[in-house]
N, C-alpha and C positions, 0 to 999 in steps of 0.2 A: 260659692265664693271660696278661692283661694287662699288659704293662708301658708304667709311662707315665715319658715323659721330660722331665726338668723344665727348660724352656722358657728359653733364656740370653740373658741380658736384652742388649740392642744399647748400642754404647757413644754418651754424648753429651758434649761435649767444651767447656768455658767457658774463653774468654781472658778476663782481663782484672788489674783492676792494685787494689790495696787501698794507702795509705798517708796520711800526715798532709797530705797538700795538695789529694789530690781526696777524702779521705773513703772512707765505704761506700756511697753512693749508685748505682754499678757493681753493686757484690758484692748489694745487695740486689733490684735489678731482678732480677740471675738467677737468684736463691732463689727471686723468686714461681713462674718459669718450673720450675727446678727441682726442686720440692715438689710440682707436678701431674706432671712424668711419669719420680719416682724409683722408682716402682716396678715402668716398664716398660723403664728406660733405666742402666746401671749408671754413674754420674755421675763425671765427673771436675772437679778446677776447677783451671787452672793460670794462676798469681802467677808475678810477680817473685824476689821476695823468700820468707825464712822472716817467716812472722807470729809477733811477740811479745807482743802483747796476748789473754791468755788469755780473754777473753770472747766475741774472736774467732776464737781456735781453736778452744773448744768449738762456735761458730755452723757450723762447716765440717768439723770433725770426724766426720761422720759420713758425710763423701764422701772419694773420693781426693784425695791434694791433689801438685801435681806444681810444684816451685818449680825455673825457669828459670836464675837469678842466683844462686846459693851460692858461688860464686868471683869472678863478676865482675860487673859492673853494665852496666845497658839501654844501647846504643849507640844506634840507630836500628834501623826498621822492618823494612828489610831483613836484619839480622842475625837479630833476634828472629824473624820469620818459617821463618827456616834450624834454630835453635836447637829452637823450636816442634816442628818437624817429626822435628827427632833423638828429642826426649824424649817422642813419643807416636806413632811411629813402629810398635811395637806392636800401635795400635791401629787397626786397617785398617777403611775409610771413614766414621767414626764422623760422626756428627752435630756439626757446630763451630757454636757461638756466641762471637761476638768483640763483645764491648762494651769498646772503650776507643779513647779520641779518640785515641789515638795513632798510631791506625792509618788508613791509606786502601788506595787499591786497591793499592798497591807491596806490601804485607804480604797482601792478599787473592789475588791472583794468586799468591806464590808457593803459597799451600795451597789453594788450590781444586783442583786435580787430585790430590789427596788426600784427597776428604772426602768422603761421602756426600751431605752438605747442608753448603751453607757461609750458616747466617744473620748479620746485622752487624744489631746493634743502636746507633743512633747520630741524635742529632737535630743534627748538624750539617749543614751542608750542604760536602759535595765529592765526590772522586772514588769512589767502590767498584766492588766487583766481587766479585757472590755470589749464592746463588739467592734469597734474600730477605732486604730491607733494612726493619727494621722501625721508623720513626719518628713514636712518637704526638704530636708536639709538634703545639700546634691552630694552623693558621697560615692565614689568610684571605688572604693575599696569593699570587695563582695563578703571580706571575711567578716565587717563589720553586718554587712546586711543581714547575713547569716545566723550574728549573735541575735541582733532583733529578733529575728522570727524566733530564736530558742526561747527568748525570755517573753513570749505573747502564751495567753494561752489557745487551745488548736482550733477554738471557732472563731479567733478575732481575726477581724482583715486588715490587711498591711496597706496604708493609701504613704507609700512609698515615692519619695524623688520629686524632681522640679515641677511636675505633670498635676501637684496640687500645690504649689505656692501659692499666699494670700496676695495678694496686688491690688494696691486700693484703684478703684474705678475712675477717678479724678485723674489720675496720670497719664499721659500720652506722648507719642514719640514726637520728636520736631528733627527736623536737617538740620543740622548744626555748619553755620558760615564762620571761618577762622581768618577772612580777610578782613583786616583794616577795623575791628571793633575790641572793643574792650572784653575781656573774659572774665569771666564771676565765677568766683570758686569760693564753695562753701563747704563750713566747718559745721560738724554735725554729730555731736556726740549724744542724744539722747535726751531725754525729758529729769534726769535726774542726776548728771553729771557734776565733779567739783571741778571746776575753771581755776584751780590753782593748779593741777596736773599741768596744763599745757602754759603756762602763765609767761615760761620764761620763751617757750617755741614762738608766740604771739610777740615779746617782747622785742626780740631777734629778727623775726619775719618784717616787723616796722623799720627797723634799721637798714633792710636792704636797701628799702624805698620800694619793694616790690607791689606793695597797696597804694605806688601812685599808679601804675600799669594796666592793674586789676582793680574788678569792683569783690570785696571781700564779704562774707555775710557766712555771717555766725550766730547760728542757731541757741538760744538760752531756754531750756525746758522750763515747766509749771514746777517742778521740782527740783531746778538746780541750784550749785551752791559759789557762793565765791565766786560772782562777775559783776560784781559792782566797777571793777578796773577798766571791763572792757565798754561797757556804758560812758563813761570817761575817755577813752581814746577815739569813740565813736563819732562826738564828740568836736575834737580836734584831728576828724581825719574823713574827710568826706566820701573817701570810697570805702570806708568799712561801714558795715551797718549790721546791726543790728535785728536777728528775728527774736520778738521777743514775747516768749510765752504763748508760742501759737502751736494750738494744739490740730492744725492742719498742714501740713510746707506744701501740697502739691502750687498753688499757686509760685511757688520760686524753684521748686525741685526739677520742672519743666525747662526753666532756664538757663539750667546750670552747667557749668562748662568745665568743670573739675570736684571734687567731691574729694574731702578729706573726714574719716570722723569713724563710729562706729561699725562693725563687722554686722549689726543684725541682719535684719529685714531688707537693708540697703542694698547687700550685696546682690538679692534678686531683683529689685527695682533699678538699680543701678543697671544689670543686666541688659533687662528690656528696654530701658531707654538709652542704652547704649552711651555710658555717660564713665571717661576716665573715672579711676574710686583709689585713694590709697587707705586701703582697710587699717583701723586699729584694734585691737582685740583688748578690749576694757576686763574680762574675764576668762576662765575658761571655756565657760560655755560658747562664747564668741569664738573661739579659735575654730580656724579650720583648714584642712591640707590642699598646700600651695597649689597641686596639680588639679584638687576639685574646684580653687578657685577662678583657674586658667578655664578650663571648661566653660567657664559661665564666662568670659574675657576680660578675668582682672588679674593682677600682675605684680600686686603690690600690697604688702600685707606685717604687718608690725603688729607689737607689742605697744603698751603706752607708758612702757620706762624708755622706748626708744624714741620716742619724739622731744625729748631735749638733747638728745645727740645733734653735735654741732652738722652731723652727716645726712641727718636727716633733712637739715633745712637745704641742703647742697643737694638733695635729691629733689626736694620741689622743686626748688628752681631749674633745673636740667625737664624737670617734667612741663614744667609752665612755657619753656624754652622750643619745647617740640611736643609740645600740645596736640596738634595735628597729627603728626605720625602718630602717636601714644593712642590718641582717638581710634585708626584704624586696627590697632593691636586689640582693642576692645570690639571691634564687628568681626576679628575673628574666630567666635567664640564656639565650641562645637555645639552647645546646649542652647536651645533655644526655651526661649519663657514666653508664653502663653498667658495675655489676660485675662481669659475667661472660665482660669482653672478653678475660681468661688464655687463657678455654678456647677461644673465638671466634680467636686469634692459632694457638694449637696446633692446630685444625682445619686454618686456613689452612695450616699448616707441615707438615700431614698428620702431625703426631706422637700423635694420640690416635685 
């Protein structure tokens, strides 16, 4: 008689940080990672903090969840590092992903003699220390590359450039038809944005009458702040509407025929579905140089003190005006993105 023994799954280990000023933009990069290999790898994710927004405990609910701060709050890197290491102490050489700019090599060093794999997910540029550092930001400038590699140490690997961007699996390209239908252009600032930033460009944008033309949709995160106004215009204005608190857009982001809103992730989803984008860059990290953004075929890229400029709203409309050209300015792109660069990153990482 046979006995077969059921095979225990290896632990894999996610820092990183969820709240109102950096958003879920963290928490959802590791989802994509963690969705491909939950079923070989028993998941953990550990926060800050306890989460209160119920839309986002159900989104993590179904992994372990290991909260750091329940008495006291984040000092610095090196504490957290110590803290880290008490509260999953347990769980001996597991796989660690560390996605949050808070950290550099001060915080890698203390746990990398503890881990099986220590990845760092981060497009900034400074110091680390790990076996692989994974940054898809597209960046054509070599001097920058170059610093990266100074500041890794000599056994980590570089999972460098567009050839691993995250691209959630739900997305898909469609031919876009620019005769004779209505066009949807969506505003999309992020899961934790304040709606009084753009408050007066929305107010402005209704005056053209441009939202009798277009179908409008605007994005309001589990996190943001100040749109109780645009709920109320919604409302009295039947082509705006409202997405609201959906912690998924691919069902509308397929659809869309203009994109205005955040510089993240967008910029390479945008990319691949080949979808006009007038970037805003909400911080610094968001910014990025106009000719690396050409590359991937966008063409339009702002600050967010610039969108109440009255010139701004005169550049939408020129854009909405010749939509279709603008379209084909974005299939010029020399960079091509790749769906199935998830699984292409988890080779490299040797986890599949």
């Amino acid at each position: 008689m046979e006995i077969y023994q059921k095979k225990i799954k290896k632990n894999a280990v996610f820092r990183l940080n969820v709240d109102n000023s950096i958003g879920l933009g963290h928490l959802f990069r590791c989802l994509k990672i963690i969705n491909k290999i939950k079923k070989k790898y028993k998941i953990y994710i550990v926060l800050d903090n306890q989460i209160t927004n119920l839309k986002i405990q159900n989104l993590i609910k179904p992994f372990n969840i290991i909260y750091l701060y329940n008495k006291h709050t984040y000092q610095n890197q090196s504490i957290d590092a110590s803290i880290f290491l008490k509260n999953t102490a347990n769980l001996k050489k597991a796989v660690i992903f560390v996605d949050d700019y808070r950290f550099n090599s001060i915080w890698h060093k203390k746990v990398y003699n503890f881990t099986n794999k220590l990845v760092v997910i981060d497009d900034l540029v400074k110091k680390v220390y790990c076996d692989y550092l994974l940054n898809y930001k597209h960046q054509t400038d070599k001097k920058q590359k170059k610093i990266i590699q100074r500041n890794t140490n000599p056994k980590c690997r570089l999972l460098l450039g567009t050839e691993y961007v995250l691209l959630d699996d739900s997305i898909f390209k469609k031919k876009r038809n620019f005769i004779n239908k209505k066009f949807n252009i969506m505003i999309n600032f992020g899961n934790s944005f304040d709606f009084n930033k753009i408050k007066l460009f929305i107010k402005n944008f209704l005056k053209t009458g441009l939202n009798k033309n277009y179908n409008l949709f605007i994005c309001v995160g589990v996190l943001a702040k100040n749109y109780k106004y645009l709920l109320n215009i919604s409302k009295l204005n039947k082509n705006v509407n409202i997405i609201f608190q959906k912690l998924s857009l691919s069902n509308y982001i397929n659809k869309i025929d203009l994109f205005m809103g955040s510089s993240g992730n967008s910029i390479y989803e945008n990319s691949f579905l080949n979808i006009p984008s007038i970037f805003i860059a909400l911080n610094k990290n968001q910014k990025n140089q106009l000719k690396d953004l050409v590359h991937l075929g966008h063409y339009f890229s702002f600050e967010i003190k610039d969108i109440s400029n009255p010139n701004f709203l005169i550049l939408v409309k020129i854009l909405l005006d010749k939509l279709k050209r603008v379209s084909k300015l974005n299939k010029s792109k020399t960079v091509k993105i790749k769906k199935n660069n998830i699984t292409n990153v988890l080779e490299h990482l040797k986890l599949v």
